[in-house]
C-alpha positions in Angstrom: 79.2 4.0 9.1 76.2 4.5 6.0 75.1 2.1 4.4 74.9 2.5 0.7 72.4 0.7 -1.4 72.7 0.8 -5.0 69.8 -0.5 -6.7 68.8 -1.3 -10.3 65.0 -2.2 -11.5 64.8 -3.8 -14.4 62.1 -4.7 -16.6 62.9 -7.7 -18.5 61.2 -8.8 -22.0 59.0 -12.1 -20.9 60.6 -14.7 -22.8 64.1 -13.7 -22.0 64.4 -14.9 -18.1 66.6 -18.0 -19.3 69.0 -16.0 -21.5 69.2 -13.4 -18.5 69.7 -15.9 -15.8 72.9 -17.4 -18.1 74.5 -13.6 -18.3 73.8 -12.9 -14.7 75.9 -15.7 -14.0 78.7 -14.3 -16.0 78.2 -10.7 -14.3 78.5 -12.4 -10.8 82.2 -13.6 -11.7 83.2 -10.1 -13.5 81.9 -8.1 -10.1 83.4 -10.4 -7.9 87.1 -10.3 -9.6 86.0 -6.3 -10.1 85.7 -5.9 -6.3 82.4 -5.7 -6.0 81.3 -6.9 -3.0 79.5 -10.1 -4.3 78.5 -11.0 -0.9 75.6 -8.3 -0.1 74.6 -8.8 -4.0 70.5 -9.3 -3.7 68.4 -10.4 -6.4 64.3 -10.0 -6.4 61.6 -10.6 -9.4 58.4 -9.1 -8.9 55.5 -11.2 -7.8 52.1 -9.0 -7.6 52.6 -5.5 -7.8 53.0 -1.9 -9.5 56.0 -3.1 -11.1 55.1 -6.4 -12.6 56.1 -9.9 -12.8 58.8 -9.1 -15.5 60.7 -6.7 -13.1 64.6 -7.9 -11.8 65.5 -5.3 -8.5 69.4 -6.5 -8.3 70.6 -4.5 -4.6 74.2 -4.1 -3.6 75.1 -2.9 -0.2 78.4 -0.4 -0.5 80.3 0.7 2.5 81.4 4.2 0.9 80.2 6.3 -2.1 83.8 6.3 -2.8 84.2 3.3 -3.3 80.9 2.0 -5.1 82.1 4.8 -7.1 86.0 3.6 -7.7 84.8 0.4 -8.4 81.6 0.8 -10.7 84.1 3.1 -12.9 86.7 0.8 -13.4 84.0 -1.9 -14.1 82.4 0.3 -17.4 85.9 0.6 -18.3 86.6 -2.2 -18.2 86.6 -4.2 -22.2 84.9 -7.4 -20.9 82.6 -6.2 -18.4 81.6 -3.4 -21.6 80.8 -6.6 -23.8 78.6 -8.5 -21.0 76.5 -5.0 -20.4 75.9 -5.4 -24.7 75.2 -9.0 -24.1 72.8 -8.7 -21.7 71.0 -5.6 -23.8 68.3 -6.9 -25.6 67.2 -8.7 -22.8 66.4 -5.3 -21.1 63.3 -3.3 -22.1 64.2 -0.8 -19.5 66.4 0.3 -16.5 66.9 2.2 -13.4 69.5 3.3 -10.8 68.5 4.7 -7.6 71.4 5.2 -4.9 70.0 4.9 -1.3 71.1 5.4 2.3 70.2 4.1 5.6 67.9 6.3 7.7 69.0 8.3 10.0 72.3 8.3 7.8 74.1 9.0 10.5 72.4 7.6 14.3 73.0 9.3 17.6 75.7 7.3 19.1 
């Protein structure tokens, strides 16, 4: 099986962590009655680094493309999940998606 990670770095304006924290909460229930699976959701703010101490890095761990895919699709059209991404907005100075896979992708059995 690969293991898909979907990642999103985030840089978050300073005084906005307590607002974010309140709409994360929120996202967590949508996901999780989405199908997202909830359970591998990961959650990092930077410490010391290239990225800085405002930086979020949310991971999810898929078991398909297709299904990340199925599911992320019917999340953006989705009315309610559409309002919490404009909620959580202006809290967001900038944001990235990277799509990773396990390496080797696929191991010699």
């Amino acid at each position: 099986m690969v293991l898909i990670i979907w990642r999103q770095t985030q840089k978050i304006k300073s005084d906005k962590w307590d607002e974010l924290e309140k709409v994360e909460k929120k996202f967590l229930e949508a996901e999780k009655q989405l199908g997202f699976p909830t359970e591998t959701k990961k959650r990092y703010r930077g410490l010391f680094g290239s990225e800085g101490v405002n930086t979020l890095i949310i991971d999810y761990q898929w078991v398909s493309m297709a299904k990340m895919e199925k599911i992320y699709t019917k999340a953006i059209l989705d009315p309610d999940y559409q309002k919490l991404m404009e909620e959580a907005l202006p809290l967001i100075e900038e944001s990235r998606w990277e799509i990773l896979v396990s390496w080797p992708a696929f191991p010699e059995q």
